[in-house]
C-alpha positions in Angstrom: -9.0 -6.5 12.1 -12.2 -7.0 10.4 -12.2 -9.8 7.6 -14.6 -11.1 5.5 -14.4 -14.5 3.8 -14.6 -14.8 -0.2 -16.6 -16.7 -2.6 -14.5 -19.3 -3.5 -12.7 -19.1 -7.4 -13.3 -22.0 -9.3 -9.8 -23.1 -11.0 -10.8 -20.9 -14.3 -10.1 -18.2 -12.1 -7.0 -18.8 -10.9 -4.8 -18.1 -13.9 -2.9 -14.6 -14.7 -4.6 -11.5 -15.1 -5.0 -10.1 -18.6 -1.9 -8.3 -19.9 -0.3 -9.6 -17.2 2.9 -7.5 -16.4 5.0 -9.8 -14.3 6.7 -13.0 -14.9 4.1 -15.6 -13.9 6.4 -17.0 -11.0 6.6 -14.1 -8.9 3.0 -13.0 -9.5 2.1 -16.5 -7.4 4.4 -15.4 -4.7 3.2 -11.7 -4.8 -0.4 -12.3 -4.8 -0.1 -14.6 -1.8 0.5 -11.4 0.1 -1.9 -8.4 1.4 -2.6 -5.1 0.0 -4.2 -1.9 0.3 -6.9 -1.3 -2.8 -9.0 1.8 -1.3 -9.0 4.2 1.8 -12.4 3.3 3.8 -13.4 6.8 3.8 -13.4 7.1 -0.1 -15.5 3.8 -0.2 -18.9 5.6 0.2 -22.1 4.6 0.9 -23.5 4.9 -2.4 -19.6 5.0 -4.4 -17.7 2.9 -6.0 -13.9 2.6 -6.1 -12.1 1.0 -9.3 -8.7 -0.4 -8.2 -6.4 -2.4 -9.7 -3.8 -5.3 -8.1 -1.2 -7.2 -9.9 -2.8 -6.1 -12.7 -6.3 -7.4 -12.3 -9.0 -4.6 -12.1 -11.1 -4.8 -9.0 -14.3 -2.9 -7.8 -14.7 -1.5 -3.9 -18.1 -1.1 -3.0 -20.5 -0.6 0.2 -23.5 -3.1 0.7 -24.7 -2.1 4.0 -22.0 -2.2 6.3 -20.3 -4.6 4.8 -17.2 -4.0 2.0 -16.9 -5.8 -1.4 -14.0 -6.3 -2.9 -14.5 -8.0 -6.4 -12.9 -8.2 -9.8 -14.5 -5.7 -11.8 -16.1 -7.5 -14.4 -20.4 -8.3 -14.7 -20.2 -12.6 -15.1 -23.1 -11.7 -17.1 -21.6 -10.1 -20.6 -18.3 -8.9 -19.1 -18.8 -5.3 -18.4 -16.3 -3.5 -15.8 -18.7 -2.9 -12.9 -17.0 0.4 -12.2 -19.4 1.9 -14.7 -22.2 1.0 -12.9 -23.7 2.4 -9.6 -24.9 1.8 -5.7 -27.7 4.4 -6.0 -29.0 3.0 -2.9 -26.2 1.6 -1.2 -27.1 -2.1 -1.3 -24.3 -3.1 -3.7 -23.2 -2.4 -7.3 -25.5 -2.3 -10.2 -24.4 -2.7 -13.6 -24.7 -0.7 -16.2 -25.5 -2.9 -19.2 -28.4 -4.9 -18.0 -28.8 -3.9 -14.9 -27.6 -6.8 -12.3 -27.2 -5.9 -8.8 -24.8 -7.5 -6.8 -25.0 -7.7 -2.6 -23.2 -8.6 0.1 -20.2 -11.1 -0.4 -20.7 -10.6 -4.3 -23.5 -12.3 -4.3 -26.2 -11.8 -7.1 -29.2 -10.5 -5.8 -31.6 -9.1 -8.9 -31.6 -9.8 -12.7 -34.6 -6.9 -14.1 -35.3 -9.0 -16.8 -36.3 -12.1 -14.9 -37.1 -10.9 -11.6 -39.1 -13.9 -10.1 -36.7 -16.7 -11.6 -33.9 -18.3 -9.0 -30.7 -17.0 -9.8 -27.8 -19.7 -10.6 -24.4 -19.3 -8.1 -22.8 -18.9 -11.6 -24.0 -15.1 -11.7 -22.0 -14.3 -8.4 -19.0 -12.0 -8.3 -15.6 -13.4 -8.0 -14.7 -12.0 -4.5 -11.6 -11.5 -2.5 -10.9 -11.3 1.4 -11.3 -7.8 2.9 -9.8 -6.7 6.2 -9.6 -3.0 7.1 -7.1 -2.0 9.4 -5.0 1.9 9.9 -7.8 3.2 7.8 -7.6 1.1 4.3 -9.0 -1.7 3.0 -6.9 -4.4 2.5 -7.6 -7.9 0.1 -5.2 -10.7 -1.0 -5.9 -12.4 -4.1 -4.5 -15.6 -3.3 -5.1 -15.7 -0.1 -3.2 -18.9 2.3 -5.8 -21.6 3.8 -2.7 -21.9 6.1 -2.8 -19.8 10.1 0.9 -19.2 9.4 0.1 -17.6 6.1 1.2 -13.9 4.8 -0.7 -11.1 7.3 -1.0 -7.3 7.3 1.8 -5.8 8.8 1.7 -4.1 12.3 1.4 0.0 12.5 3.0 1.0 16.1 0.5 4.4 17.5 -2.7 3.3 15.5 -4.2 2.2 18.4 -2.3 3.7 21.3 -4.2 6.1 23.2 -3.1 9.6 22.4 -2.2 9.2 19.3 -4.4 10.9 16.5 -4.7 9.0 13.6 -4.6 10.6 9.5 -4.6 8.7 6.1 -3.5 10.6 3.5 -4.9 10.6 0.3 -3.4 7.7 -1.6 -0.8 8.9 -5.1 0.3 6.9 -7.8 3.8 6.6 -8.7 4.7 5.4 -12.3 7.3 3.0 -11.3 7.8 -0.3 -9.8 6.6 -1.0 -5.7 10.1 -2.1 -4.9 11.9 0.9 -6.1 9.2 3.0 -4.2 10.1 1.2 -0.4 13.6 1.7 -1.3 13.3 5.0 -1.4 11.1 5.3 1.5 14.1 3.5 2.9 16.8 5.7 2.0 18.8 7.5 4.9 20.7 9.4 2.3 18.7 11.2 -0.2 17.2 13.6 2.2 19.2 16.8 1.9 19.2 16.3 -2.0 15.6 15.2 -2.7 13.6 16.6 0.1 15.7 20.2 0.4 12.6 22.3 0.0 10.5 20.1 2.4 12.4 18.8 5.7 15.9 17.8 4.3 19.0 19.7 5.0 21.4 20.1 2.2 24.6 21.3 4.8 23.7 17.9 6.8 23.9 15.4 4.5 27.1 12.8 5.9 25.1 9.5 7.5 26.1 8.0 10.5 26.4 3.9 10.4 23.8 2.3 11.6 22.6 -1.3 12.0 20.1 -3.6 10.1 18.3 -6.5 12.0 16.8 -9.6 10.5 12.8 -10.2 11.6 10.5 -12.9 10.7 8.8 -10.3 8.0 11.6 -8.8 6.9 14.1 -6.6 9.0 14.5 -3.7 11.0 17.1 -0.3 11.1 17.5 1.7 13.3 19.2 5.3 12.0 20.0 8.3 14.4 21.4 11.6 13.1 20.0 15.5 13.7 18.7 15.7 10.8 15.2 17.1 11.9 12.0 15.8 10.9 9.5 19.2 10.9 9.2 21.5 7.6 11.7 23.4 7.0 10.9 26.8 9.0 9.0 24.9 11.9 10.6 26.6 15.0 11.0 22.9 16.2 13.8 22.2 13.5 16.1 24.1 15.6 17.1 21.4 18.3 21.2 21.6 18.9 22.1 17.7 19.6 19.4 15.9 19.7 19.5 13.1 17.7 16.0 12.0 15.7 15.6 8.4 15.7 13.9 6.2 12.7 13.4 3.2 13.3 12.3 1.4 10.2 10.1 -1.6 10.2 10.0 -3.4 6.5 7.4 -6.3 6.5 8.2 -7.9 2.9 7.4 -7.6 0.1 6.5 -3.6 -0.1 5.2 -2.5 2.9 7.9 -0.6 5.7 7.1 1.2 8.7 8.9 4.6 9.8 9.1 5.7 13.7 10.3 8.9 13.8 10.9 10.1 17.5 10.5 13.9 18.5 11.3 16.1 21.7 9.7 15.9 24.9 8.8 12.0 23.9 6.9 13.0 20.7 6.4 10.1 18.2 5.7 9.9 14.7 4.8 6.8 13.3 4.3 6.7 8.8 3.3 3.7 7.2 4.7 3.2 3.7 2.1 0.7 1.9 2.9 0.3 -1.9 0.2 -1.7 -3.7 1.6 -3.0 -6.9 -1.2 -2.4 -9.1 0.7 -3.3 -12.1 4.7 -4.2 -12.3 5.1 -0.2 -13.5 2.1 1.2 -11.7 2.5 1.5 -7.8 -0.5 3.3 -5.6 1.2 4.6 -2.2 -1.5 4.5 0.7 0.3 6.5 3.9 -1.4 6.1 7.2 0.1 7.7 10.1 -0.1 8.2 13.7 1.5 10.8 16.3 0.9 12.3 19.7 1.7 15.8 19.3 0.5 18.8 17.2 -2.6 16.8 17.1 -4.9 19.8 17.4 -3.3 21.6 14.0 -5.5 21.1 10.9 -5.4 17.9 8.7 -5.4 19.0 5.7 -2.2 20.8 7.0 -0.2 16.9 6.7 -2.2 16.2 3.6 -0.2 19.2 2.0 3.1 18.6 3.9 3.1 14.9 3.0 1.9 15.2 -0.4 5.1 17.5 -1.3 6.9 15.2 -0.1 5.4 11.9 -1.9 5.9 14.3 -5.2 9.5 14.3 -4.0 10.2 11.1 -4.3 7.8 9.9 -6.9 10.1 12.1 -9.1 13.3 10.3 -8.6 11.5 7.0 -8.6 9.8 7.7 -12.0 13.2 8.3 -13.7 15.3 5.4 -12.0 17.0 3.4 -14.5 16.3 0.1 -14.7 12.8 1.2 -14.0 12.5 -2.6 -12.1 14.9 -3.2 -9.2 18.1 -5.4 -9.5 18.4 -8.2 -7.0 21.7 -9.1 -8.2 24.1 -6.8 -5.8 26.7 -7.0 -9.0 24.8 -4.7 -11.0 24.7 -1.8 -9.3 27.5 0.3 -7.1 26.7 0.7 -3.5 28.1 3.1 -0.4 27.7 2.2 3.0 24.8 4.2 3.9 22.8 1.3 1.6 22.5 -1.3 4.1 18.8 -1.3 4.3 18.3 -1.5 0.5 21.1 -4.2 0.5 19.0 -5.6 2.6 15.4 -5.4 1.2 17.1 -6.7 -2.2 18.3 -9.9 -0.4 14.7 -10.1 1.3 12.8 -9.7 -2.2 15.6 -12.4 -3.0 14.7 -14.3 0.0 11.0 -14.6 -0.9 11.9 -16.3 -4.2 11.2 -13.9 -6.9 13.5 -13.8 -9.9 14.2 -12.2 -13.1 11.6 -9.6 -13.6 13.1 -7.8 -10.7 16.6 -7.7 -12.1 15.4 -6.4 -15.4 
């Protein structure tokens, strides 16, 4: 994992965003934790990315090899960055007056005083970076502590073998936490995913078993319910039984391992990144050691219908935030992993915006 330290905020800094859509409470706790904000691929050499986290608007930007990630605003007269440039790929340029910006945010050129020094006040406010399964991830309240918040591990990524894909990233107009539940869900599949991989003549679930972890918990769900496209000649296996084991490191990040025939694995990684408390972008990076010589944009296709699948249902969920109180909603058996998650999000100490 490849991080890159901040320039310290001074305390001005460390109030709410603008418009600020959560309860101030939770957004401490949220913002404690990491995030994808961009895929690295679409952070190119002379691009910039505009991304927004927790509701505060950040730019993505290349200065060398190094990534920037910054809030999007000049300190100069308060322009959004994003509407500048990185013609040359040395940093981001803005489009009012011209300031470029460097490595580690640092200001490096003001064109109307070229040979004065340049006060530390004209840096950008920066935020960690790591990049890791393909995306780059920041914190904005990152912990000075080693036992701090950390990116969640992706089983496959690095196993030899495996061929890795990051799909391009979709945002769902909804809330981060009803996104993972859904990702979750062991139940929906032959309603909501019947055109894709879902069976609607194989929908009873089996019990299964959650498992408390350190960042969050684990279930483990077997049924023959198969996990190709509909039509895939690979669907038709009589009795064997596809095993997903969900990882969910809290607060909206969960890990799927799906595993296939003749030891196949597939291994999906369900990063939400709350960029507002109704806004959620979905970054999916994935891993698996089979069909890996069929073309990409083949799973960019599959997985998007998918992703449209569910982003439907989680657009139109009423209330649009998710209820940690178990009393105000009914629940069947097959819930045990949102039960779960709920009493995790519970766990971490966040509190009425999520009941709604």
């Amino acid at each position: 994992m490849t991080i890159h330290t901040p320039v310290p905020m001074p305390p001005s800094d460390l109030r709410l965003p603008r418009h600020c859509s959560f309860e101030a409470d939770d957004w401490h706790i949220l913002a404690r934790h990491w995030y994808p904000v961009a895929r690295c691929e679409d952070v190119h050499e002379k691009g910039l990315v505009a991304a927004r986290l927790l509701d505060e608007p950040l730019v993505v930007y290349r200065s060398g090899h190094e990534i920037v990630v910054a809030k999007d605003i000049c300190p100069h007269r308060g322009v959004p960055l994003t509407k500048g440039s990185n013609e040359d790929g040395s940093g981001v340029a803005c489009s009012y007056h011209g300031l470029r910006f460097g490595g580690a945010g640092k200001c490096v050129h003001v064109p109307a005083h070229p040979d004065n020094k340049i006060p530390a006040k004209f840096n950008l406010a920066t935020y960690p970076v790591a990049l890791r399964y393909g995306l780059v991830w920041t914190c904005l309240r990152p912990s000075a502590s080693s036992d701090g918040p950390t990116i969640p591990e992706m089983a496959g990524w690095d196993e030899q073998g495996f061929q890795r894909i990051v799909c391009p990233w979709i945002d769902v107009l909804g809330f981060a936490g009803r996104q993972i539940e859904g990702f979750l869900d062991v139940a929906h599949f032959g309603f909501v995913h019947a055109d894709t991989f879902g069976d609607p003549d194989n929908v009873v679930v089996p019990p299964y078993d959650v498992c408390t972890t350190l960042s969050g918990f684990d279930a483990i769900y077997d049924s023959t319910v198969a996990n190709y496209p509909i039509g895939n000649v690979g669907r038709d296996r009589p009795g064997f039984l596809w095993r997903r084991h969900f990882k969910v490191h809290l607060p909206f990040v969960a890990t799927l391992e799906v595993r296939y025939p003749e030891d196949g694995r597939l291994v999906i990684m369900n990063a939400a990144s709350p960029a507002s408390a109704r806004v959620t972008r979905l970054f999916c990076p994935m891993a698996r050691n089979f069909d890996t010589d069929l073309p990409v944009q083949d799973v960019y296709d599959f997985n998007r219908r998918v992703f449209e699948e569910d982003k439907h249902i989680v657009e139109s969920q009423m209330p649009e935030h998710l209820p940690l109180d178990p009393t105000l909603e009914a629940h069947i058996p097959a819930d045990r992993s949102s039960i779960a998650y709920r009493r995790g999000l519970k766990g971490m100490g966040l509190g009425q915006f999520f009941v709604a």
